[in-house]
Structures are given as structure tokens and as C-alpha cells.
C-alpha positions in Angstrom: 27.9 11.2 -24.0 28.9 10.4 -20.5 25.2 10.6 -18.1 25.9 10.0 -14.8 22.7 10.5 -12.2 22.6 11.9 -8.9 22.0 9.4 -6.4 18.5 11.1 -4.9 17.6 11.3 -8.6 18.2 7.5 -8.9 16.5 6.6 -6.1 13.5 8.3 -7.2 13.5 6.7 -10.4 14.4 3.4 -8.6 11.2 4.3 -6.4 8.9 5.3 -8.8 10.2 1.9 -11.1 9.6 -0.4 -8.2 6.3 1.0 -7.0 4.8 1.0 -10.4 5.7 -2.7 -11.3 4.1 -3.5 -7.3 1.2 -1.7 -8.6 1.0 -3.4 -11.9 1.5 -7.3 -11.1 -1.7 -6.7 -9.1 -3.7 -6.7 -12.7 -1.4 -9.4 -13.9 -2.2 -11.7 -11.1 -6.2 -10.7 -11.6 -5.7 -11.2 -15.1 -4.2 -15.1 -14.6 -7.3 -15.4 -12.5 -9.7 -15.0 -14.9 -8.1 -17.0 -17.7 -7.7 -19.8 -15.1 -11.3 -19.7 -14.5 -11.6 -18.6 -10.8 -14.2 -16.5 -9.8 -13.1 -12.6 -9.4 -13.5 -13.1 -5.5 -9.9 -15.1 -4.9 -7.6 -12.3 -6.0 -8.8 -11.2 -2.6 -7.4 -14.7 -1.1 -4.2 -14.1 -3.1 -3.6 -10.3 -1.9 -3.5 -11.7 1.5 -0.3 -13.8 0.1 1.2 -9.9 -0.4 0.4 -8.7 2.7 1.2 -11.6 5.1 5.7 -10.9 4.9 4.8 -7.3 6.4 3.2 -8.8 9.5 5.3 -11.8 10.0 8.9 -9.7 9.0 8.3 -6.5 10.3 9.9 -6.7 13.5 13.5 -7.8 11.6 13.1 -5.7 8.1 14.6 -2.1 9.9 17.3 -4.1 11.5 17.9 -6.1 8.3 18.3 -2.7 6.1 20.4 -0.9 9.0 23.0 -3.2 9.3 23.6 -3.6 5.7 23.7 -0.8 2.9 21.1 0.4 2.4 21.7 0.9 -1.8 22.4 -3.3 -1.4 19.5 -3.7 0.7 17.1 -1.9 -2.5 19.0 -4.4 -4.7 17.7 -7.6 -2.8 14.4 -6.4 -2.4 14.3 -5.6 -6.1 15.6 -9.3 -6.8 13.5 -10.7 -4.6 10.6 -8.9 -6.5 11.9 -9.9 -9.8 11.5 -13.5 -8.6 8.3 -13.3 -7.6 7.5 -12.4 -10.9 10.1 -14.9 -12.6 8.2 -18.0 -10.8 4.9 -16.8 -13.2 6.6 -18.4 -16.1 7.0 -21.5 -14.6 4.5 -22.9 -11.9 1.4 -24.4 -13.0 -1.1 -21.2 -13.1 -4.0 -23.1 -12.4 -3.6 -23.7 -8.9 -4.3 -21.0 -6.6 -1.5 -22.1 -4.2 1.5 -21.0 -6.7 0.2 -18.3 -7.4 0.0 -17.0 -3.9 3.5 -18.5 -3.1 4.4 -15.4 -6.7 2.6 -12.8 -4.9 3.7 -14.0 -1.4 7.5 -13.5 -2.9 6.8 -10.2 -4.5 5.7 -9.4 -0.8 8.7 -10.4 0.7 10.7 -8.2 -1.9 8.6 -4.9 -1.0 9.1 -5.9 2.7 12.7 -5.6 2.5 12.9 -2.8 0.3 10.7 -0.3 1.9 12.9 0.8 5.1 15.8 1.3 3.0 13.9 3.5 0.3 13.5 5.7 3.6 16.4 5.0 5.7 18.9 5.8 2.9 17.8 9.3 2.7 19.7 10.5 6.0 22.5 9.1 4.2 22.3 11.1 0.7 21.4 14.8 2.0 23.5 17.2 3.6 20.6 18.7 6.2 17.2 18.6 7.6 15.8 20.7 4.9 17.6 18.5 2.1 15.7 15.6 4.2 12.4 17.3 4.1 12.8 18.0 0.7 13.7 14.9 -0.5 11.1 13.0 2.0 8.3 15.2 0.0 9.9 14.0 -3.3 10.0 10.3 -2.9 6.5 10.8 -1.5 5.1 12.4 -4.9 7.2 9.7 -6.7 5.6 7.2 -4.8 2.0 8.5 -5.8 2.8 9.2 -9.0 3.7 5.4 -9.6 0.4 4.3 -7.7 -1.7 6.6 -10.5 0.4 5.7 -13.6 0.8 1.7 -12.1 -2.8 1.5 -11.2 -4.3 3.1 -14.6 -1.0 2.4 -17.3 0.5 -0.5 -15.6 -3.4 -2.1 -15.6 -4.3 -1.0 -19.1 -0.8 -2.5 -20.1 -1.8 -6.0 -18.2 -5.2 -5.8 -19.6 -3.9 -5.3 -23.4 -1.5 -7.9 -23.5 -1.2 -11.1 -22.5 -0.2 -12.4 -19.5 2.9 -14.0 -20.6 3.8 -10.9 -22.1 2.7 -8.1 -19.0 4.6 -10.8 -16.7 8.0 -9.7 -19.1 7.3 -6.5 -18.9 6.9 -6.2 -15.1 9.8 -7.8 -14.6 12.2 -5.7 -17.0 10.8 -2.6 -15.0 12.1 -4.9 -11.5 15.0 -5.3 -13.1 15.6 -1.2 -14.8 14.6 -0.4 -10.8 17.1 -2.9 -10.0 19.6 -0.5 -12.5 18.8 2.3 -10.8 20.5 1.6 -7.4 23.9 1.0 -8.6 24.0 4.8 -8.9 23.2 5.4 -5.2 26.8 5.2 -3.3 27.0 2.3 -0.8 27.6 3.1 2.5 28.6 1.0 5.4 25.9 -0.4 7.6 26.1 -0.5 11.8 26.8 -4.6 12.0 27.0 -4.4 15.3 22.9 -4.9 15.2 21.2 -7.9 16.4 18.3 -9.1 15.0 17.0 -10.9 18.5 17.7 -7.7 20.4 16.1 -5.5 17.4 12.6 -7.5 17.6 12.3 -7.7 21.3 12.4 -4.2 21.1 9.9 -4.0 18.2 6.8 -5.3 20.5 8.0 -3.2 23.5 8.3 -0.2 20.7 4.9 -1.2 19.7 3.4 -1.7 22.8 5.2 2.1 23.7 2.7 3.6 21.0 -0.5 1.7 21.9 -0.5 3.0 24.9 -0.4 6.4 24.1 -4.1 7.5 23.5 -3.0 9.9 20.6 -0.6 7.5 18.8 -3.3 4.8 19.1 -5.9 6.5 18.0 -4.0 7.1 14.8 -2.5 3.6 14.5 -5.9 2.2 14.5 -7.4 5.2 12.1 -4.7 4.6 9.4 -5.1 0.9 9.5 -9.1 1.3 9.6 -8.1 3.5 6.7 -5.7 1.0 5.0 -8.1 -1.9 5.4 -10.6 -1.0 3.2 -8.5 1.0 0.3 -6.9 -2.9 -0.1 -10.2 -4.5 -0.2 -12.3 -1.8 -2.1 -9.5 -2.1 -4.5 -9.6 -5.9 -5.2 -13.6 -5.4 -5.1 -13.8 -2.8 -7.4 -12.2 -4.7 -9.7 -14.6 -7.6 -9.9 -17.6 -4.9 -9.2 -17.2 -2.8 -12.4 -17.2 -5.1 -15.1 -20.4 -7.1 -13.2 -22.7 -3.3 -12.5 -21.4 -1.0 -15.4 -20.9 -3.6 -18.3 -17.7 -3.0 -19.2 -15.2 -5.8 -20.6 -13.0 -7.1 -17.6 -10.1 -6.7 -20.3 -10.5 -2.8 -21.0 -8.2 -0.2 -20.5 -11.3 1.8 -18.6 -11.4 -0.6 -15.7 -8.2 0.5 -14.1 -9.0 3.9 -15.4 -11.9 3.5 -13.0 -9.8 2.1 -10.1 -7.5 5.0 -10.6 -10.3 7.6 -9.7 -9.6 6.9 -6.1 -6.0 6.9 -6.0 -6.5 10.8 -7.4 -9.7 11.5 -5.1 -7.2 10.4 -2.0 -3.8 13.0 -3.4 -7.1 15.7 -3.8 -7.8 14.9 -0.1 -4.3 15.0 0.9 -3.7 18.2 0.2 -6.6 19.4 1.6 -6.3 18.3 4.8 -4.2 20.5 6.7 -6.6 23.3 5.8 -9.5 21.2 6.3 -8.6 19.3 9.9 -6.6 21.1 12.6 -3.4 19.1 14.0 -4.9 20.4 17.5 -8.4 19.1 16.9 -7.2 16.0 14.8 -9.7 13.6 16.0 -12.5 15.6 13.7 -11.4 13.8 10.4 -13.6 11.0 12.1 -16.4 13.2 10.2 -14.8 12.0 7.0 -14.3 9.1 7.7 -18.3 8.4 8.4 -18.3 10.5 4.8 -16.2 7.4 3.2 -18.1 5.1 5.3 -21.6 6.4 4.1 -20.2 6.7 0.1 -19.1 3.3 0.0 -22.7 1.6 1.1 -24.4 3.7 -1.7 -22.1 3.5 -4.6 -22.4 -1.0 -5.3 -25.8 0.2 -6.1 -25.1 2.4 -9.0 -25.2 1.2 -12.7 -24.3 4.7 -14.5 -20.5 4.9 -15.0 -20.0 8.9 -14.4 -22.0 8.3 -11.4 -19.7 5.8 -10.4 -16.3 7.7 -11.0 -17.7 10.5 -9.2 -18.5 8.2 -6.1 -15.0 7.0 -6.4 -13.1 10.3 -6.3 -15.2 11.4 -3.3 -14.4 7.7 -1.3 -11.0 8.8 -2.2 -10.9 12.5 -1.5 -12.9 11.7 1.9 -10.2 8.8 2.7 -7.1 11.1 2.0 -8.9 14.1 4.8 -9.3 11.2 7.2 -5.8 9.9 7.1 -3.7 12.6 6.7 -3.8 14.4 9.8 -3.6 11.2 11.3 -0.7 10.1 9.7 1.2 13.2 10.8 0.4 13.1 14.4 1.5 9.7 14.5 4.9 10.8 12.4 5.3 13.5 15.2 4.6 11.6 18.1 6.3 9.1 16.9 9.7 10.4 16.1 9.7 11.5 20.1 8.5 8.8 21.4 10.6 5.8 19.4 11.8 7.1 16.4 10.5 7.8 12.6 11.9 4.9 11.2 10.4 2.5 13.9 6.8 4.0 14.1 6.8 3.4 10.3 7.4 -0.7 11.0 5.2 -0.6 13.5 2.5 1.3 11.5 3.0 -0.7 8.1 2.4 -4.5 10.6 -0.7 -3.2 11.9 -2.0 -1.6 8.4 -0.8 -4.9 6.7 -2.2 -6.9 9.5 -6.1 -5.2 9.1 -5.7 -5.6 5.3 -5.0 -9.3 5.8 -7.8 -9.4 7.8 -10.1 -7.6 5.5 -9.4 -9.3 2.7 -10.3 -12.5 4.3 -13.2 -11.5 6.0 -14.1 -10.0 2.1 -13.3 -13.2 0.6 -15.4 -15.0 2.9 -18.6 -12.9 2.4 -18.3 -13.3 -1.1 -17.6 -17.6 -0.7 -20.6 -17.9 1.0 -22.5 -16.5 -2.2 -23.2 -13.1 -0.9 -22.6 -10.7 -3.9 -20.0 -8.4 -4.8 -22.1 -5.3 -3.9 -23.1 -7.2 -0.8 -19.8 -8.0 0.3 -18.8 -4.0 -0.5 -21.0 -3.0 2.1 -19.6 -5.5 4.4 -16.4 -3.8 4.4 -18.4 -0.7 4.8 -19.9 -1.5 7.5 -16.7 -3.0 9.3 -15.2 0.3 8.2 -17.9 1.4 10.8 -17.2 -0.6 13.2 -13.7 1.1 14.2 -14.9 4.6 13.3 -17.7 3.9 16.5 -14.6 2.5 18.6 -12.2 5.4 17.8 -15.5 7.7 18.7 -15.5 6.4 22.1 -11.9 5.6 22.2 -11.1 9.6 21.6 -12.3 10.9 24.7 -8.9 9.4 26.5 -7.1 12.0 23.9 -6.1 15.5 25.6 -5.4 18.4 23.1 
């Protein structure tokens, strides 16, 4: 039987492949971690590794996937992935430093791949509504492989081995990988130059900054951003320590997963929740995810717990979302979709860097896990009180 895919279909399968296996090596890497004998605090140092190639190559990653196709471009970003993941079997795991040089590869990989998962789609429909369409779709892809990555692809880590979850993230790299030689190659523009391209990335990003509505939403998602990557990392080491459950069970990333879902709940409740013309108001919720994520360290009753969770989440998704669409609109006027999103992914990567660190160092001076939870609260805080005063520039 001959089966021969459409090309949006294989990149959303390509899409959803790649973004489950970059959800999945995260519980890997934690995994190695703990058999190595570090404490749970330095997958935080070793998520900054990830996050580091989206500040340093986001002015050049747009340019990089514009001037070459955009199908080849998913390829190298999938390879690059794969070898990230290919450089577990052989360094020595017991030193902190290769294993951020794995993750700091796999970071690379998602840094090329991501404006090419977007840019391609102009490419492979036939109209606007074919675009929005097929934006919405790669989007649900996209969280679908955070769930099922976060909760399957963690269970999966914590049930096996790590030799073993390392194969298996890498044969789905690799079946991603597959996917893209369905997707037709198109010609890039190779007239682009990569000096011209990132001189105009800082005046681009300067462009947005100083527009009070863009940079109210540039700092929001980022605030956002920030401490999903840390709560994430934390919650990890948190649930085994408060609830007494085995660091090794499939209900730990069952646990994590809660949020991911509490966030899509929030999502689509947002636009009847928040106003575009009043956007500013999902400050309230973010004081909501602020005030959630001071009490819940101090819980020991799982359901309790989960249900904490799901409302950090679904207060997180009201927050962002209108947001996120604002800047999208603005955006797309202003300097285009596709480079508001680079501009938008360095400053979100650049906060999570940042809050990772500043997470790692609470807990490396010996504050605790809860402790260092509330940390991030409270510098969660800290830009909700700027974008307070900061939103009185904004006209609507």
C-alpha cells in the first residue's frame, strides 16, 4: 500500500514528534542528575544550558531559516537535536559541565528549528484562512506534545533507564527527522545577509520596546515565561520532598502535567474573560498566579496540590493570552509576525535564564525548595508592580 502524507500533515507530526522528545529529555537529564548524585537544585543550572542559544542566536535564526528551505532547515534542527542527545552515551555523566554542553546542543537544535516550523506555513497553504487554519493546528500540536511529553515522555524516563529513555528520545528526533522529507523543499531568498539581518534585529527590538502596548506585553509574557521554566524544574524536586512520592514514579510528571492543562483551560478562556481593548486587566490574574504559587510549597496533601497546580496554570494561561495576541497584532504592523516572535522568544528565554539562576542560587545558599518557590513568587511580583505602574503610558 502506497501512503503518501500531505505535507501540513507531516509537519504536524514532525512538530508534535520534535516537541515531545524537547519535552521528554528534560526528565532524562533530571533523571542522570539524580543517579549522579547531585542535588535536585542543578537541573535548574543545566536548563539554563537550554535556554542560553535563544538569546545568543536569536538575532541570526529567522535569517538562517529564510535564506535556506525551510523543510532543510527542520532537518538540521532535528539533527542537531539528535546530537544533543547522541553526546549522552558518551561523555562522562558525572560532571555537570557535559551534561550542560547535551542540553546546551539540544538548545541550539530547537533554536534553529522553531522559525521554520512557522515560516514554512506561508509556503504550504493556498490563503489566509488556510494560514489561520493551519497556525491553530500546529498550535494544538504543539500543546498536545507538551501534555503527552511532560506526563508520557516523563513516565517513560522515569520507568526506564536512562540509557534506555536516551534511545528512545532520540529514535523520536530521528522519526521527526522522517517526517520532513514529505514537506516539499522550496527555494530560500539567498540574497539575505546575516550582518544586515541582526543589525536590524536590535533596531526591530528596540521598535517594539518603545511602544507602550508591545512593551507591556513583551515584558508580561516573559514575566509569564520566567516562572512556568522555573516552577517547572522546582516542582520537580518539590513533589517527591512535600508529598512523599518516589522521584522515579509515573505520578510525578502526572503532577507536573496538571499545569500544562490548567494553562490550555486558561487559554481558552481568556478572550471571554479579558477584553483585547482593556488587555492590561489580566494583571489581576497574574497577582492570582502570584498569590497561588506562595501558598501551595506549603501543602503536604497531593489533591490539594494538583488542584493548586491547575489553578497556577489556568490563572497563567488568562494572563498571557490576551497578551500574547496584542503583541501578535501589534506586532505584525509594526515589524512583522515572524520578527516579533524572535524578538519575543530572546527576551522570554533571556528572563528564564535569569530565573533559573537566580532559583539556583536561592536554593545553593541552603534556602529550601519551598523557600526558593516563593522566591520566584515573589520576583513574579516584582514585574507585575512594574507593569502596574508601567500601564498607565498605555492608551486604549
Amino acid at each position: 500500500m502506497n501512503i503518501r502524507l500531505k505535507p501540513l500533515q507531516a509537519l504536524y507530526f514532525t512538530q508534535f514528534l520534535s516537541a515531545f522528545a524537547d519535552n521528554m529529555i528534560l526528565f532524562v537529564i533530571a533523571n542522570l542528575l539524580r543517579e549522579n548524585g547531585f542535588s535536585p537544585a542543578m537541573l535548574a543550572l543545566v536548563s539554563i544550558s537550554f535556554f542560553l542559544p535563544y538569546v545568543f542566536l536569536a538575532p541570526l535564526v529567522g535569517p538562517f531559516a529564510d535564506k535556506h528551505a525551510k523543510s532543510i532547515v527542520l532537518v538540521i534542527g532535528n539533527l542537531i537535536k539528535a546530537l544533543g542527545v547522541v553526546l549522552l552515551f558518551f561523555i562522562d555523566q558525572s560532571s555537570i559541565m557535559m551534561l550542560m554542553l547535551c542540553y546546551f546542543t539540544v538548545g541550539v537544535g530547537a533554536v534553529v528549528y522553531s522559525p521554520a516550523k512557522y515560516g514554512i506555513l506561508p509556503e504550504l497553504t493556498r490563503n489566509e484562512d488556510e494560514l489561520f487554519h493551519a497556525n491553530a493546528r500546529i498550535e494544538a500540536y504543539t500543546i498536545f506534545a507538551i501534555l503527552t511529553g511532560i506526563g508520557g515522555g516523563g513516565a517513560i524516563a522515569n520507568m526506564t533507564a536512562p540509557l534506555i529513555s536516551s534511545g528512545i528520545c532520540l529514535l523520536i528526533y530521528l522519526l521527526s527527522l522522517g517526517m520532513t522529507f514529505f514537506i516539499p523543499r522550496m527555494r530560500g531568498d539567498a540574497s539575505i545577509r546575516y550582518g544586515a539581518e541582526a543589525r536590524r534585529f536590535f533596531i526591530d527590538f528596540q521598535h517594539l520596546m518603545n511602544r507602550p502596548e508591545t512593551s507591556f506585553a513583551l515584558i508580561g509574557t516573559g514575566a509569564f515565561w520566567m516562572s512556568s521554566a522555573v516552577l517547572r524544574v522546582a516542582v520537580l524536586a518539590w513533589i517527591p520532598l512535600a508529598l512523599g512520592i518516589n522521584p522515579e514514579s509515573f505520578s510525578v510528571s502526572l503532577i507536573l502535567a496538571t499545569t500544562s492543562i490548567g494553562i490550555i483551560a486558561g487559554a481558552f478562556l481568556a478572550p471571554k474573560l479579558i477584553p483585547l481593548s482593556h488587555f492590561t486587566r489580566s494583571l489581576t490574574y497574574g497577582f492570582g498566579m502570584f498569590l497561588i504559587i506562595v501558598l501551595f510549597p506549603w501543602t503536604n496533601i497531593t489533591f490539594v496540590a494538583i488542584c493548586l497546580l491547575l489553578l497556577v496554570g489556568f490563572m497563567g494561561g488568562v494572563f498571557i493570552i490576551p497578551m500574547n495576541t496584542v503583541l501578535q497584532d501589534e506586532g505584525k504592523r509594526m515589524v512583522g509576525s515572524g520578527k516579533t516572535i524572535a524578538i519575543q522568544n530572546f527576551i522570554e528565554n533571556l528572563l528564564m535564564a535569569v530565573g533559573s539562576g537566580i532559583y539556583y542560587l536561592i536554593t545553593y545558599i541552603g534556602i529550601s525548595i519551598s523557600g526558593a518557590i516563593v522566591g520566584q513568587g515573589l520576583l513574579l511580583l516584582g514585574f507585575l508592580l512594574y507593569l502596574v505602574k508601567y500601564r498607565r503610558r498605555i492608551v486604549r
